[in-house]
N, C-alpha and C positions, 0 to 999 in steps of 0.2 A: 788193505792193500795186498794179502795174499793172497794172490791167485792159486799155488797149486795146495795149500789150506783148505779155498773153496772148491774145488774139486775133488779133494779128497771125501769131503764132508759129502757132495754130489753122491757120489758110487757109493758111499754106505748106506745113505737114504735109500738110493735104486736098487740096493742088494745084488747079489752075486748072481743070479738068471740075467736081471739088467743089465748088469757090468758086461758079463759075458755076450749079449744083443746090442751092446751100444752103435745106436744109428748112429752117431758118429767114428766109430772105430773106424772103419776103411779108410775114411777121410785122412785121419788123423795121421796113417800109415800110410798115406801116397796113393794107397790103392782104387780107391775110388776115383774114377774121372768128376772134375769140375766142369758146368758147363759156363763157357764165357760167352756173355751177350753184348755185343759192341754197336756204337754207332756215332754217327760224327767225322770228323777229319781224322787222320792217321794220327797213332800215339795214343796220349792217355792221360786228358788234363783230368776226369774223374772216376775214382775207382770208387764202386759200389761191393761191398762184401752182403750180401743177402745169404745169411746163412738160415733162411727160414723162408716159407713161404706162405705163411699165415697173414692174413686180413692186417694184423696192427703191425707187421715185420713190413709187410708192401706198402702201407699208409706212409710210414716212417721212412723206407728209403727210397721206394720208386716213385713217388707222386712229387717230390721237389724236382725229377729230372724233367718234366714237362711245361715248367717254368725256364729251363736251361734254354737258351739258344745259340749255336756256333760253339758248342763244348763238346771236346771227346770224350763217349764216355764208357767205360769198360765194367761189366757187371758178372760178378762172380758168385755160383750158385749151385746147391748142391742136386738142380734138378734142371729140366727146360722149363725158361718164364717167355717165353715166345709170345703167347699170349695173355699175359699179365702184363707189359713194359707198354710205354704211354707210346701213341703213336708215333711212326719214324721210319726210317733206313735201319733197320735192326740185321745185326748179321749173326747167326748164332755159331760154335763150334766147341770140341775141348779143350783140355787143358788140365795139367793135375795139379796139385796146390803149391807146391812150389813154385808155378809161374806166378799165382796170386803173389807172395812174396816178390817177386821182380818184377810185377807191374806196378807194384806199390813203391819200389824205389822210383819209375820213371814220373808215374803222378804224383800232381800239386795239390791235389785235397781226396782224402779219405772217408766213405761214409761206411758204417758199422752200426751191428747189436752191441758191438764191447768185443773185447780180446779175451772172453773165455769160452767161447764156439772157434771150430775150425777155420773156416775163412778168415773170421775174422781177428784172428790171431795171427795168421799167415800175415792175412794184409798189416798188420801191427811191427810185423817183425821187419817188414819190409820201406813202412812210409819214416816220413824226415819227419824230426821232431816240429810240432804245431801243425802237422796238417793231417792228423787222425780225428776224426770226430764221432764222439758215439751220440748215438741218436735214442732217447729214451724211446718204448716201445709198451711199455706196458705198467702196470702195476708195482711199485718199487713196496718188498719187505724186508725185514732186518737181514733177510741169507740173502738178498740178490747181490750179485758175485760182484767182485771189487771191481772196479774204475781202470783203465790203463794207464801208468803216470805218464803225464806230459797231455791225455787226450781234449780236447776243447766238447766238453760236454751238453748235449741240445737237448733240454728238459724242457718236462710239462710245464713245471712251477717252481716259484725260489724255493717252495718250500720241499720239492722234490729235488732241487739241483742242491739243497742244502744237507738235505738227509745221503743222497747215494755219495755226495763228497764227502762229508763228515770230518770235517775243519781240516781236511788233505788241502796241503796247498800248492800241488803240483798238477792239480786239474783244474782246467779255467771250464768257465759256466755259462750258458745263456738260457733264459726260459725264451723258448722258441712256442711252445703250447703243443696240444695232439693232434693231428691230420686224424687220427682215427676219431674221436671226437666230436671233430670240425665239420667230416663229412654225416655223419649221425646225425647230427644238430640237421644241417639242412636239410634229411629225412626223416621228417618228423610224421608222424601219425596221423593219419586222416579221421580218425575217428576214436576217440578215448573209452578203454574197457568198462563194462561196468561194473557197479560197486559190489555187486555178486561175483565177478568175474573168478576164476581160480587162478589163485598163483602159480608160477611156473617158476618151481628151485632148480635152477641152474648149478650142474655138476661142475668140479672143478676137474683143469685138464689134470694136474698133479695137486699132489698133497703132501710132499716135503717136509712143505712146515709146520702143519698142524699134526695134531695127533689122532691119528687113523680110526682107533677105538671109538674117541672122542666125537669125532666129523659125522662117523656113520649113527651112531646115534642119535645125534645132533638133526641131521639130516632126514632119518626114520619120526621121528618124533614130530618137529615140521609138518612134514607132510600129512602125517595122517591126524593131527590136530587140526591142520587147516583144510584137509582136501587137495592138496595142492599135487601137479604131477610134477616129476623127476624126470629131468633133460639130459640125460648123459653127456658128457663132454665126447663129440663123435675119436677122440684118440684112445678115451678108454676103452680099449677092446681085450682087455689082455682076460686070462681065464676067473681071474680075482673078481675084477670088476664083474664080470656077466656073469658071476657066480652070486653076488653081491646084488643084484639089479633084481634077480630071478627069485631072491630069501625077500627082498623088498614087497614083488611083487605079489609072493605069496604071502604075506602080511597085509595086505590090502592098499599098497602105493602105486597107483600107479605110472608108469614108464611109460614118459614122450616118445613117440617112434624117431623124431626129429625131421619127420618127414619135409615140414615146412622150413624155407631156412631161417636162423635165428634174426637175419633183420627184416622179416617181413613180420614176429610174431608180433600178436596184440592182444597182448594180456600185461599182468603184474608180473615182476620178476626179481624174483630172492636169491642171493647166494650168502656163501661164506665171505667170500671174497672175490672179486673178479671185475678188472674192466668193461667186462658187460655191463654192470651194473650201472657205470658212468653211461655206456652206451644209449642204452635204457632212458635213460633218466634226460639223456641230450636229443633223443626222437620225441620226448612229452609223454614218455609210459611211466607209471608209479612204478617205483622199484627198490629194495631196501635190502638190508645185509639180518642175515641172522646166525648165532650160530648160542647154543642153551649154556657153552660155559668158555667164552672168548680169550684165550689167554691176554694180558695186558698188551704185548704187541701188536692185537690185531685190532684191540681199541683203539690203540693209536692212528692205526693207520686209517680206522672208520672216520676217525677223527681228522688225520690229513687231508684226505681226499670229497668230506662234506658228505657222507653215506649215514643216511638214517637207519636204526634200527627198526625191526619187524615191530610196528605197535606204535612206532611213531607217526609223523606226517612223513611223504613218499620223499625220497633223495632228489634233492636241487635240481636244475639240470646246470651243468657245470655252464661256468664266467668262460665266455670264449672271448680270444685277442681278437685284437685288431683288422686282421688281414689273416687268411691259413697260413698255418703252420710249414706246409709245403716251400708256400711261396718267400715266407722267412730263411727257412732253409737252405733253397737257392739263392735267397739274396747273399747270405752269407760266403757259402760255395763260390759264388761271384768275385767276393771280396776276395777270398783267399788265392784265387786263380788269377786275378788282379794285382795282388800286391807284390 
């Protein structure tokens, strides 16, 4: 439950060049403008904190608003999603985060990554108790940052809304399931790799949790055992990484241009860890987790989430609910603007 714990921990992982480059610093200190993307009747029965603008950030909060109908809804963001937000009367403009705070006092339901990104801490500080909801977005590991108390939390699975709550009994819970998932599943594969195919190890965007020495080994060894090429995570760009890519390369690994994007590719695909993997596995592609010395943690979580290891049979493709995730979301959203 502590938040400035977890963030401490944060900035020493990213070390002091990090610290000192933190894409969120401006934020943090007012300085960077917010952009607000509005639409609906005047006011603000929903306030969207999109503090990211990533594929599973958009699945998770923008795709329930296109189930909404006759809702105002006001979306705050640290870039223009002009053309990301489902169709509509959209009106874009600024705003710096403090107004996120005061629109959050006027609205009746809150959607969020969680209160330890900028936005969505603003909007935290601002909404009434029971109407903040964090919306899970990706991969839950032992570091992923605390829970907001009081927030009504919208998980993959019980077994995810069990593990990020962790017997807190000031955060209520619904397995809602993953829009990012959901829509994978329905794009499935036209034509399955074949058994020669080469693996395709997919880079993690960070590595926080594992141990660096560890990973890159890990990862060297992989590859050049099985043939397989290395997909950098396209945020790795810093001098480490392309320094890191370049020693790979000259070792005989070679490095995806990533030219194709990742959900059209069709091949097999390994990581460490990574919602791709689920991805993967929900289109009809074989895909599995590898890494040569896993700490117990990361067991678990292969084990959470139904991720085979390299040498097994290929990972499941995940149990999807009832109806999307989306549309559960809104329905909720509903109730809360209802009640």
């Amino acid at each position: 439950a502590d938040l400035i714990a977890w963030q401490a921990w944060q900035m020493r992982q990213r070390g002091v060049k990090a610290r000192a480059n933190n894409q969120f610093g401006r934020v943090w200190h007012g300085r960077a403008p917010i952009m607000l993307t509005s639409t609906g009747p005047h006011g603000c029965d929903l306030l969207v904190a999109l503090d990211a603008t990533t594929p599973a950030a958009m699945c998770a909060l923008l795709r329930p608003i296109a189930h909404l109908r006759g809702v105002s809804v006001r979306i705050a963001s640290p870039q223009s999603i002009a053309d990301m937000v489902p169709a509509g009367d959209w009106r874009e403009g600024h705003a710096d985060i403090d107004a996120v705070s005061v629109l959050a006092t006027r609205a009746r339901a809150t959607l969020a990554l969680g209160h330890y990104l900028p936005i969505g801490a603003a909007a935290y500080r601002g909404s009434k108790p029971g109407q903040y909801c964090t919306v899970q977005h990706g991969l839950l590991t032992p570091q992923a940052p605390p829970l907001a108390s009081g927030t009504h939390l919208l998980a993959w699975s019980q077994a995810d809304a069990d593990f990020w709550r962790s017997d807190r009994t000031d955060v209520e819970a619904t397995t809602v399931g993953s829009q990012l998932l959901w829509e994978a599943a329905e794009n499935q594969v036209g034509t399955q790799p074949g058994k020669d195919a080469r693996p395709v190890y997919l880079g993690q965007p960070h590595h926080a949790e594992l141990d660096q020495k560890e990973l890159i080994e890990s990862v060297e060894h992989f590859c050049r055992e099985t043939g397989a090429t290395y997909r950098p995570d396209p945020a790795k760009r810093d001098r480490r990484s392309l320094a890191q890519q370049r020693k790979w390369e000259a070792n005989g690994v070679e490095i995806d241009s990533g030219a194709q994007p990742l959900a059209e590719l069709n091949a097999p695909v390994v990581s460490a860890f990574s919602s791709d993997i689920l991805v993967a596995a929900a289109r009809g592609l074989p895909a599995w987790v590898y890494h040569e010395n896993p700490p117990q943690w990361l067991v678990e979580l292969w084990h959470r989430y139904g991720m085979h290891q390299w040498g097994d049979s290929p990972t499941p493709a995940p149990q999807q609910p009832a109806q999307a995730p989306a549309k559960t979301i809104a329905n909720i959203v509903m109730q809360m603007l209802e009640a």
